[in-house]
C-alpha positions as CSV (number, residue, x, y, z in Angstrom):
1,X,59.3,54.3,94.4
2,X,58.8,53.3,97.9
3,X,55.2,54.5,97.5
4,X,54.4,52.6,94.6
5,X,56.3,49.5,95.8
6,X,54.0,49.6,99.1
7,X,50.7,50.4,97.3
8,X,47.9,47.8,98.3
9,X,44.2,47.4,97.3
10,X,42.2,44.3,99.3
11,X,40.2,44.5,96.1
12,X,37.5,46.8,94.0
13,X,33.9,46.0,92.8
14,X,31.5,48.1,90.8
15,X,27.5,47.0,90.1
16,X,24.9,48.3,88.3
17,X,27.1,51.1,87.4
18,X,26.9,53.8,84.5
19,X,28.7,56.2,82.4
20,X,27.6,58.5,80.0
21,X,29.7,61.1,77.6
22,X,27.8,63.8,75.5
23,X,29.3,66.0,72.0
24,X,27.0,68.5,71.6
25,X,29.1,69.9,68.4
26,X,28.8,66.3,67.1
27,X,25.6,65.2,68.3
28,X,27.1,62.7,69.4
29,X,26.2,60.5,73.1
30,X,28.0,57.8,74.3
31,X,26.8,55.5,77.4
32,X,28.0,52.6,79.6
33,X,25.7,51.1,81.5
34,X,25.3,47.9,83.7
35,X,28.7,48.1,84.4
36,X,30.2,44.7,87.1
37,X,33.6,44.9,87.5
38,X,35.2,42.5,90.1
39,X,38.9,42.9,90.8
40,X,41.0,40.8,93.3
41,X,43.3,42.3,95.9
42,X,46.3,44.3,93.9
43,X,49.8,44.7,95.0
44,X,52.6,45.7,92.1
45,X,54.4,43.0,90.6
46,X,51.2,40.6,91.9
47,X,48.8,38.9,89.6
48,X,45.2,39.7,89.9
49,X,42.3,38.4,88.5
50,X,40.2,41.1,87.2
51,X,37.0,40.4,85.5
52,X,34.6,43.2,83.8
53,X,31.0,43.4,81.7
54,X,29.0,45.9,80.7
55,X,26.0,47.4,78.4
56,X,27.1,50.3,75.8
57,X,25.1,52.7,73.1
58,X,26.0,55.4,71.2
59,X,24.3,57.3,68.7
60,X,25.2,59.1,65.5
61,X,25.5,56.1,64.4
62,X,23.8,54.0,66.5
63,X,25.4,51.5,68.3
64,X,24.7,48.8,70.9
65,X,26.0,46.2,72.5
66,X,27.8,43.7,75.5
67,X,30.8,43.3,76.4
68,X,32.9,40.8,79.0
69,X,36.5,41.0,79.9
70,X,38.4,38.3,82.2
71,X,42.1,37.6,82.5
72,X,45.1,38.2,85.4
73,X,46.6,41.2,85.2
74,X,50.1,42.3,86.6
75,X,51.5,45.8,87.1
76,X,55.0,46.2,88.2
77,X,55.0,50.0,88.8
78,X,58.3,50.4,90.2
79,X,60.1,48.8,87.0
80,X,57.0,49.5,85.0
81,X,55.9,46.3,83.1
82,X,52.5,45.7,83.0
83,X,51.3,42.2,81.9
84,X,48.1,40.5,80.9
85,X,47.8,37.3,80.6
86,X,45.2,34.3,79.6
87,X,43.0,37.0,79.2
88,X,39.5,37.0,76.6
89,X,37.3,39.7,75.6
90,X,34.5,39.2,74.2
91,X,32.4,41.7,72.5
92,X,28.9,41.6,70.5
93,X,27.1,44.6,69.0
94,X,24.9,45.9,66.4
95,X,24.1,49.2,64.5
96,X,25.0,51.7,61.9
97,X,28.4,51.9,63.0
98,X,29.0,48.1,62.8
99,X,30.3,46.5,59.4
100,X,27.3,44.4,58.1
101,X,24.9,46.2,61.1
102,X,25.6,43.4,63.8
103,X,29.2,41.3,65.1
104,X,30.0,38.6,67.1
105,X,33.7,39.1,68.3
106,X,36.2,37.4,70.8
107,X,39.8,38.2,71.4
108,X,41.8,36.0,73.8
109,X,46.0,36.3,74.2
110,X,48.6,34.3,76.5
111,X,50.7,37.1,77.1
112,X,51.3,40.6,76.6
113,X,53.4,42.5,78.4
114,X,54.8,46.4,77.9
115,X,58.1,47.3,79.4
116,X,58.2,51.0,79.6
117,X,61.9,51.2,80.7
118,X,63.0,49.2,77.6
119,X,60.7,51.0,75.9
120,X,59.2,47.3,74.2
121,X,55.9,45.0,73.9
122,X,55.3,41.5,73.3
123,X,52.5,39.7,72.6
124,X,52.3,36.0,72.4
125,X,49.6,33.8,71.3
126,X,46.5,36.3,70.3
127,X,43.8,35.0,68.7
128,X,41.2,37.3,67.6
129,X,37.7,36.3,65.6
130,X,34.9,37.9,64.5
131,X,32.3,37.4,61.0
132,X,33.6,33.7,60.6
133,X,37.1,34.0,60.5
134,X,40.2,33.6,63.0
135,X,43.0,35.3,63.1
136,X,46.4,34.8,65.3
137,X,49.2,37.5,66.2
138,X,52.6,36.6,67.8
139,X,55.1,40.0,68.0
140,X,57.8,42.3,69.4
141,X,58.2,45.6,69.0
142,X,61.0,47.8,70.3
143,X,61.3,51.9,70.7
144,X,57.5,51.7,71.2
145,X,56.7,55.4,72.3
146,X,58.8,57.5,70.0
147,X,59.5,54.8,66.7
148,X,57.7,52.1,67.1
149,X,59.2,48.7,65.2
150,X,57.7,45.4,65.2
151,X,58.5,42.0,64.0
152,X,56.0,38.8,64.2
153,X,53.9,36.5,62.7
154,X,50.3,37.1,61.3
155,X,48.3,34.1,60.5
156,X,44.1,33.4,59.6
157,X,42.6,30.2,59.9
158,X,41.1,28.8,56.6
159,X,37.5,30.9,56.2
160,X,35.2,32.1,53.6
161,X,36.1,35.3,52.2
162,X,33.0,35.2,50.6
163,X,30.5,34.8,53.9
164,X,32.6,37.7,55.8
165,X,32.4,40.3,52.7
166,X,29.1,39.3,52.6
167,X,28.5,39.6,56.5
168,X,30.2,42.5,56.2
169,X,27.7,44.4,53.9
170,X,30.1,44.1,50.7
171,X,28.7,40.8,49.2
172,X,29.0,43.1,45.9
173,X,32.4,42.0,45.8
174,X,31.7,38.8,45.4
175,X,29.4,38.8,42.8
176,X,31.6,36.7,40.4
177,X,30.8,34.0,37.4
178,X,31.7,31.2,39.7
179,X,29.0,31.0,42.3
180,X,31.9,29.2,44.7
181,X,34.8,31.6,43.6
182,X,36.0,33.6,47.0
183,X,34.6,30.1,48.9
184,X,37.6,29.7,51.1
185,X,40.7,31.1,51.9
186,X,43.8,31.0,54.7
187,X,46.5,33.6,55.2
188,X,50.3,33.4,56.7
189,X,53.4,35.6,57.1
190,X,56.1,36.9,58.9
191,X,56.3,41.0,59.1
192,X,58.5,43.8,60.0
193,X,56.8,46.7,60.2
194,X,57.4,50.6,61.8
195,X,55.4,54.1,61.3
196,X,56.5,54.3,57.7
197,X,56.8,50.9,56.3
198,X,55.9,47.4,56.4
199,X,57.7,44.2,55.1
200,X,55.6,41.1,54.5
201,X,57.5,37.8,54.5
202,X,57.6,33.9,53.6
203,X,54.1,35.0,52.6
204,X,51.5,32.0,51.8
205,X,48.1,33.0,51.0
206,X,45.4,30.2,49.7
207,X,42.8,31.5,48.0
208,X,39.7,28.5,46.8
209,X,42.5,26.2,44.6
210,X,45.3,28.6,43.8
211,X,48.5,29.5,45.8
212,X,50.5,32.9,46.6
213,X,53.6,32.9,47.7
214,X,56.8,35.4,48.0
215,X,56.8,38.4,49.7
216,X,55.5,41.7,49.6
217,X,56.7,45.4,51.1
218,X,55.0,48.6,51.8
219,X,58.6,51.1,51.2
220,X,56.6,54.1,52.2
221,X,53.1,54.5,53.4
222,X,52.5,58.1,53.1
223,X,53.2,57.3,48.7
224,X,51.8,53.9,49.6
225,X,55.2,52.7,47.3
226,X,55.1,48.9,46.9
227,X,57.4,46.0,46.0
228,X,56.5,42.2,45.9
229,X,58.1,39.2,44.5
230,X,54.9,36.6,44.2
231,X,54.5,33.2,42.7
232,X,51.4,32.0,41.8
233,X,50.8,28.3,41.2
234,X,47.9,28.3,39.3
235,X,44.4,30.4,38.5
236,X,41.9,30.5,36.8
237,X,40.9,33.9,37.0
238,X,37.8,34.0,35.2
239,X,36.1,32.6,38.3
240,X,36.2,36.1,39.5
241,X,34.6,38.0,36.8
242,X,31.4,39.4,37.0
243,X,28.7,37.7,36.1
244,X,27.3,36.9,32.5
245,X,23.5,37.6,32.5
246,X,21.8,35.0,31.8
247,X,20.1,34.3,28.2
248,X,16.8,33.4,27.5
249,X,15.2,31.8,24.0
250,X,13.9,35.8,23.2
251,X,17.6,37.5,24.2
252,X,20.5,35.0,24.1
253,X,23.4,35.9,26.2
254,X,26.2,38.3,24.3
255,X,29.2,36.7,23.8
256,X,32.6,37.8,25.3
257,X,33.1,41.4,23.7
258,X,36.8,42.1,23.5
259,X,36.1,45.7,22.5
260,X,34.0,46.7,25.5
261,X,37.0,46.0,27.6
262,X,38.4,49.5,29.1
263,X,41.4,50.8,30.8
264,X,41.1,51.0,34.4
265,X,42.2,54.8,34.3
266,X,41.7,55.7,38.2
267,X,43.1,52.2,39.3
268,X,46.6,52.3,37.7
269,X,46.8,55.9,38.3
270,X,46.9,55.0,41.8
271,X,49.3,52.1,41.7
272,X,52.7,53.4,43.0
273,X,54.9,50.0,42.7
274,X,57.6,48.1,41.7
275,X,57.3,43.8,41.4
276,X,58.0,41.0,39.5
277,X,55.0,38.4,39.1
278,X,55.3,34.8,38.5
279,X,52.1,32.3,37.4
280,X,52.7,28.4,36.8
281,X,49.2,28.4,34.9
282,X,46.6,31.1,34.0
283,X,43.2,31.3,32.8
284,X,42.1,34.6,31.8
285,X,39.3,35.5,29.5
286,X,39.1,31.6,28.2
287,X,42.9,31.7,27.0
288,X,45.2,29.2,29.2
289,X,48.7,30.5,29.6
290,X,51.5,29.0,31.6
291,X,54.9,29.7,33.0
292,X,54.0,33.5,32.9
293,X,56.8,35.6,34.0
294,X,56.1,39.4,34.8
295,X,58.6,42.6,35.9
296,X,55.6,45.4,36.7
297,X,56.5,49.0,37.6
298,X,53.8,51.5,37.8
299,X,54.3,55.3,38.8
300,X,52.7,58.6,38.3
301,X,49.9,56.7,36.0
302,X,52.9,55.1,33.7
303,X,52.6,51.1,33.8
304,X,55.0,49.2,32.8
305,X,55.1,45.2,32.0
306,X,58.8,44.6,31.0
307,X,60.1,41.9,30.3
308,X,57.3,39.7,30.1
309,X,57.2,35.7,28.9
310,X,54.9,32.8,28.8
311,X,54.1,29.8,27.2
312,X,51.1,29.4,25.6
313,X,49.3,26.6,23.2
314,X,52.8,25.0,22.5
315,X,54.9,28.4,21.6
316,X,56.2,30.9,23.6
317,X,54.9,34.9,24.1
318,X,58.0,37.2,24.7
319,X,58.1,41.1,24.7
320,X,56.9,43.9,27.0
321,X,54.2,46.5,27.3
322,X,53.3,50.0,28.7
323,X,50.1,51.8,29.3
324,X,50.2,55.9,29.9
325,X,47.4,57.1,32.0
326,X,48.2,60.3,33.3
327,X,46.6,62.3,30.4
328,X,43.0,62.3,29.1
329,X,43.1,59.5,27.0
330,X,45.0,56.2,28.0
331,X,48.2,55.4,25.4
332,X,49.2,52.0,24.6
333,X,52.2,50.7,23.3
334,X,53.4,46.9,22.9
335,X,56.2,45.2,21.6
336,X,55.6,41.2,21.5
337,X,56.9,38.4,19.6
338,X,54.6,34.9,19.6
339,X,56.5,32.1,18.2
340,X,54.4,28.5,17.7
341,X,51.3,29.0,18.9
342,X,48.5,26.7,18.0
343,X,46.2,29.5,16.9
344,X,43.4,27.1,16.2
345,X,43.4,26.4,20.4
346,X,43.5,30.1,21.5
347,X,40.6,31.1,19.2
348,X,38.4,28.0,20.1
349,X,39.2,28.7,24.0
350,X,38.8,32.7,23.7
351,X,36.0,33.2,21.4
352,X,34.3,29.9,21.0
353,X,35.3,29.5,17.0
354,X,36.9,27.0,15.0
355,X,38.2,29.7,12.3
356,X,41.6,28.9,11.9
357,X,44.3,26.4,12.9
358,X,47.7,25.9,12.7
359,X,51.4,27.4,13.9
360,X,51.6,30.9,13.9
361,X,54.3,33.2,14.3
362,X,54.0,37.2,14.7
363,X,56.1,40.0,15.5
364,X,54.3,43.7,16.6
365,X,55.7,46.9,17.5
366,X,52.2,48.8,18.0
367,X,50.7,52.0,19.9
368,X,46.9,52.8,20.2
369,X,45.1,55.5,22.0
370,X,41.6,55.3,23.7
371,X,39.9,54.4,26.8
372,X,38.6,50.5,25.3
373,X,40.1,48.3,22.8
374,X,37.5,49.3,20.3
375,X,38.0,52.3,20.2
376,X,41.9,51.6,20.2
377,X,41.6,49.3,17.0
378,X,40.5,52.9,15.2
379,X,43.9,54.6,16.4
380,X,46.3,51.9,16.1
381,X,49.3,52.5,14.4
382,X,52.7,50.2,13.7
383,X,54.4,47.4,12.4
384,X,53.7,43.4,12.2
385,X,55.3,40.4,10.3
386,X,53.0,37.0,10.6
387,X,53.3,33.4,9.1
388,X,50.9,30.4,9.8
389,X,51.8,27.2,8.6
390,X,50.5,23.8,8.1
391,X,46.6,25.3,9.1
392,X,43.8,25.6,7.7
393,X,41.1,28.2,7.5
394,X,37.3,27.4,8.0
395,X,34.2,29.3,6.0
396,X,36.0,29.1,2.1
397,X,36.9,26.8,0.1
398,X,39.9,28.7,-2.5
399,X,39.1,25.1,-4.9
400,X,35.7,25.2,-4.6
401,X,35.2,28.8,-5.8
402,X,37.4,28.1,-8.4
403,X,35.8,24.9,-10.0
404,X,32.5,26.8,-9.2
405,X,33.6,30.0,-11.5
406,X,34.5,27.7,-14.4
407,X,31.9,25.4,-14.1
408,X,29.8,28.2,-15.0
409,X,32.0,29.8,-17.5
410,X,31.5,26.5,-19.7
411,X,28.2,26.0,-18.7
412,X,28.7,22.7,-16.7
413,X,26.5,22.1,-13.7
414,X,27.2,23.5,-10.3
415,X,29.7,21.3,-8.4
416,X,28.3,19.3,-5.5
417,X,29.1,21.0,-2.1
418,X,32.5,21.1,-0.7
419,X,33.1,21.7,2.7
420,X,34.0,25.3,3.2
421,X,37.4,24.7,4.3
422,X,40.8,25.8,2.6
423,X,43.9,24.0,4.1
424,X,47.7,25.9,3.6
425,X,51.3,24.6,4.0
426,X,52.3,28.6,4.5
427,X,50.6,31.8,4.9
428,X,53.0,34.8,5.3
429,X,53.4,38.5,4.9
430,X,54.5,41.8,6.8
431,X,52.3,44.9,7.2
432,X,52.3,48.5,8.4
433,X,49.0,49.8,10.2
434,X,48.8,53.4,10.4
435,X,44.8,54.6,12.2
436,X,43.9,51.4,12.3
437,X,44.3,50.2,8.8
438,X,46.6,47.2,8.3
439,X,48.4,47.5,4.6
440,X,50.0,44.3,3.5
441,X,51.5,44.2,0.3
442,X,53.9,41.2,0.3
443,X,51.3,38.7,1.0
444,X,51.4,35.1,-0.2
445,X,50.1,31.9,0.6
446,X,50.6,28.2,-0.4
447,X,48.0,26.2,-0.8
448,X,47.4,22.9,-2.6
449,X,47.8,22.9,-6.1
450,X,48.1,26.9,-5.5
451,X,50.3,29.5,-4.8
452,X,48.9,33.0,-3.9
453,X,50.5,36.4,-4.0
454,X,49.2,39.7,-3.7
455,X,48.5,42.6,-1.8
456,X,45.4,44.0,0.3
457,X,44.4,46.3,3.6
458,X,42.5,44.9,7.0
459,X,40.7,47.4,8.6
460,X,41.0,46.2,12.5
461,X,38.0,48.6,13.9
462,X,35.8,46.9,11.0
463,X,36.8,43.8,10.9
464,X,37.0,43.8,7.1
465,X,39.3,42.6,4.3
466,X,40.3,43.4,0.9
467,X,43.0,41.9,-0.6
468,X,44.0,41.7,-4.5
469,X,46.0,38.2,-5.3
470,X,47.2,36.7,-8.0
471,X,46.5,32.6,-7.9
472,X,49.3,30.1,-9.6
473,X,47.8,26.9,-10.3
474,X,50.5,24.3,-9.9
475,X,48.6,21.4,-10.5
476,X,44.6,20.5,-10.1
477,X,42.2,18.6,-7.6
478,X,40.2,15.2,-8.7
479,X,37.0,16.6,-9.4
480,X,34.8,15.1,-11.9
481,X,34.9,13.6,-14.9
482,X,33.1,15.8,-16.9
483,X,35.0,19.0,-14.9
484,X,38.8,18.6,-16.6
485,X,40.3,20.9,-14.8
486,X,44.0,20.3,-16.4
487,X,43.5,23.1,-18.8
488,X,44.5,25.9,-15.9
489,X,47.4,24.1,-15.2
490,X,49.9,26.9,-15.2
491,X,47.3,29.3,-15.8
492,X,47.5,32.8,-13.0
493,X,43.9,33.7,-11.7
494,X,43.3,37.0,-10.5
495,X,41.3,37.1,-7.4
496,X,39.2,39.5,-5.4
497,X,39.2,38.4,-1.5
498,X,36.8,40.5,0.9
499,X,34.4,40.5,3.6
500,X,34.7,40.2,7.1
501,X,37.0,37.1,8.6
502,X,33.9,35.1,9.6
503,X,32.3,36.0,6.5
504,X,35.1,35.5,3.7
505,X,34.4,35.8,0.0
506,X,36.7,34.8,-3.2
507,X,35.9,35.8,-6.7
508,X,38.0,34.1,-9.2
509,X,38.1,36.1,-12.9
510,X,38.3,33.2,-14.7
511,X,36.5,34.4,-17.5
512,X,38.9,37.0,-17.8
513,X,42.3,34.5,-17.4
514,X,40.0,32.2,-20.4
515,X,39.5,35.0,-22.7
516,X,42.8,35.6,-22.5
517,X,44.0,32.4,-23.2
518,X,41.8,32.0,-26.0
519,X,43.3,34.9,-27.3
520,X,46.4,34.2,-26.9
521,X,45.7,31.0,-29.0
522,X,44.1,32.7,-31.6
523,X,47.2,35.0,-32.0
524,X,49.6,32.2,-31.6
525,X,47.4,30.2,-34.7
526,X,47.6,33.5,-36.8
527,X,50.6,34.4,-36.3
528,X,51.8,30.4,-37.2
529,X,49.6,31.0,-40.8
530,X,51.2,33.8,-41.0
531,X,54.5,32.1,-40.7
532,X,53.1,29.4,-43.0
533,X,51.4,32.0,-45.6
534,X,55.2,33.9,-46.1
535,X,57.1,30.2,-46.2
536,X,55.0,29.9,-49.1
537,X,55.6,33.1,-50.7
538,X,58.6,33.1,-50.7
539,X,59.0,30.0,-51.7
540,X,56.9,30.4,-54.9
541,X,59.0,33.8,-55.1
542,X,61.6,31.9,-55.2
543,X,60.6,29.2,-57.7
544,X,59.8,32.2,-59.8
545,X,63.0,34.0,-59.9
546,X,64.9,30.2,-60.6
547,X,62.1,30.0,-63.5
548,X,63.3,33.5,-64.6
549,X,66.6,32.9,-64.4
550,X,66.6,29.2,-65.8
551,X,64.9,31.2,-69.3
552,X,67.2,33.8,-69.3
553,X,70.0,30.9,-69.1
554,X,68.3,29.2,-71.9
555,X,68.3,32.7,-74.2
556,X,71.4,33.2,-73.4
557,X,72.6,30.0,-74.3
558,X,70.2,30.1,-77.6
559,X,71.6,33.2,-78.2
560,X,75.4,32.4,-77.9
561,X,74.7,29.2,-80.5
562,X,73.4,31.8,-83.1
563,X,76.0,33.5,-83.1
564,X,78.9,31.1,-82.7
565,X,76.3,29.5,-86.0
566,X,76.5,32.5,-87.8
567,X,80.2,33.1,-87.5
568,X,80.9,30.0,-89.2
569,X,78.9,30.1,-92.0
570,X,80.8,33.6,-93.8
């Protein structure tokens, strides 16, 4: 101790020097070259000012580059804490071993100082930047030889995310619909960390317009086991899709293509986590949903989001889902209810149609199989109950292809165009799907001046529909004069409904429902001539038998008068 206590040094400087450090196994050759170092006279527990730059290469990769170090250092060897304070580095280099092949960095601290009896480290005030973007480290750590723990604060100043991935050689990253997605970005938390986990808290991450907030915790790092409680504000997170290409006059641009969409098999496989996942707004895939609120667990390739809610085009999503990744082929399985949604609003916003509107309820307890959702709409297999009400559904008109069928059927010209729109108070009906194929058989519908029932399949993979209905015509539209269209008041249409949902077609048999009205009327006029033909036969029959009997009175009597006649006479 006395030694160290004593040592002295009036000072140390080094010019033009060099080092050089060779691999032969690895091919590998390090140098250092132009080395200045300037030190100040050094006595422990005594600041000195120490100041250092130098040339380095290296090859396989190559690398070269500068660097400069100044700050005061102080090394108390008896008690052994070693300092350095209001110190910078600064560093620039280029090559195949550098991120982006060159960098521009500069770290700079207040104070750090190791304590190797306490066996802690402190640094205070580091600020480190490189590729655009600052960063800025305050922390403590304890037990730092044998098990490190540390507690601090991690902040980065607002940057581009987008300018350092790209400066970084990853601008594929950032290839994303919205040319000014990934634009900016600043970063903020509080940790406690050690060599086998790592808790992030009062976590605030900005990120172009939305907000993250929570925490976060690594449990294990060897399993890489996770566990985050975040709240989202609001995103849009179409912004960071991939690009659309763009269309031309000769190829327009393909519309969103749901059944494309595939499981990301080797990415949940690898999730290991446990979190719960709130959203004040979301955009995804054109569909705006808000107040989403998520419980995720994912292990061993089994995801599960349970329970999850949200609020969507003025009704309410409840229910939870789970995706099974650990065999060959992905395994879905939902259970959802949707209550109220304007229908008419997620279509227009998803797809870009105005097919449908109105309130929509649905219950689904479904499982599919398959690595995209088209080939999942061939294997899907279930339960659903749905009812729309007060909507309407655009490309047929129910009326029009009625007045249109018996318009021809008595030979009356075409009806003038109606718009090809059929409005309903209710639409309801429950189905099984079993491979895909929905089977409905309690459908029915009311419509104006119309109630449907019937029964019919949707195959989902297809797209297509076939339903059988019956059509009860409670009353009839104001059409014209010369189309009277009282006559089918009360009468039931059978109907034919197939085709494809943007391509709907309805065959009314009216023919069919008139032929057998006619003959109904025919019968009905027989059988009253009938009546009328035996009211008169027996009628005459009975005038006959009074005639008959009224004679046989009158011989009777005759007779009697005779014989009374005779008597008298002898």
């Amino acid at each position: 101790n006395n030694l160290l206590e004593n040592l002295r040094v009036d000072g140390l400087q080094l010019s033009d020097s060099s080092l050089r450090w060779n691999d032969a196994q690895k091919h590998q050759q390090y140098t250092v070259s132009n080395l200045d170092l300037d030190m100040g006279a050094f006595a422990p527990a005594k600041p000195v000012r120490m100041t250092v730059g130098f040339d380095f290469s290296g090859s396989n990769p190559q690398l070269t580059g500068h660097t400069d170090f100044k700050g005061t250092l102080i090394a108390d060897l008896v008690r052994k804490i070693y300092t350095a304070d209001d110190a910078k580095l600064h560093a620039t280099a280029s090559g195949d071993a550098i991120p982006g092949g060159k960098v521009d960095a500069t770290l700079v601290w207040k104070h750090i100082v190791a304590n190797l009896q306490s066996n802690t480290v402190a640094v205070n005030q580091l600020d480190a930047s490189a590729y655009g973007a600052t960063l800025h480290v305050d922390l403590q750590g304890k037990n730092v030889i044998r098990d490190p723990a540390f507690t601090g604060k991690f902040a980065v100043d607002r940057f581009s995310p987008r300018q350092v991935l790209t400066a970084t050689g990853h601008g594929n990253l950032v290839q994303t619909r919205d040319s000014t997605a990934f634009g900016n970005a600043s970063l903020g938390f509080d940790f406690v960390a050690s060599t086998h986990a790592a808790t992030l808290q009062n976590l605030q991450l900005k990120l172009d317009d939305p907000t993250v907030s929570g925490q976060a915790a690594i449990k294990d790092f060897k399993p890489r086991a996770l566990n985050s409680d975040l709240r989202v504000d609001s995103v849009n997170a179409d912004r960071y899709l991939p690009p659309q290409k763009a269309g031309t006059p000769q190829k327009p641009r393909e519309p969103l293509d749901i059944n494309k969409i595939s499981v990301p098999v080797r990415t949940l496989r690898s999730l290991n986590l446990d979190g719960h996942l709130q959203i004040g707004q979301l955009v995804l895939l054109g569909a705006t949903v808000s107040q989403l609120d998520l419980g995720l667990s994912a292990h061993q390739g089994l995801v599960k989001l349970n329970p999850m809610s949200a609020q969507l085009y003025s009704g309410t999503l409840n229910g939870s889902a789970q995706v099974d990744v650990h065999g060959d082929t992905p395994d879905v399985r939902e259970n959802f209810t949707l209550k109220g949604v304007q229908i008419g609003g997620l279509i227009k916003d998803m797809f870009k149609l105005n097919r449908v509107s109105g309130s929509v309820d649905v219950t689904s307890d479904l499982r599919a199989r398959g690595p995209t959702v088209g080939e999942m709409r061939h294997t899907v297999d279930g339960r659903a109950s749905f009812a729309f009400k007060k909507g309407a559904y655009e490309g047929v008109n129910v009326w029009d292809s009625i007045e249109r069928a018996y318009s021809k059927l008595e030979r009356l010209p075409p009806p003038p165009p109606a718009p090809p729109r059929t409005e309903f108070a209710d639409v309801h009906g429950s189905a099984v799907i079993r491979r895909g194929i929905l089977e409905n058989r309690n459908f029915e519908a009311a419509l104006p001046y119309l109630k449907l029932y019937g029964a019919g399949k949707v195959d989902l993979a297809e797209g297509t529909v076939d339903y059988g209905v019956k059509a009860h015509i409670t009353g009839t539209p104001k059409v014209g004069a010369e189309r009277n269209l009282g006559r089918l008041t009360g009468t039931v249409i059978p109907m034919r409904i197939t085709g494809t949902f943007d391509d709907l077609n309805v065959r009314p048999d009216l023919e069919r429902v008139l032929r057998e009205k006619a003959r109904r009327a025919i019968d009905a006029k027989k059988a009253e001539m009938q009546k009328r033909l035996e009211e008169k036969r027996a009628e005459e029959k009975r005038k006959a038998e009074k005639k008959k009997a009224d004679l046989k009175k009158k011989a009777q009597d005759k007779l009697k008068s005779l014989l009374q006649g005779g008597g008298g006479g002898g």
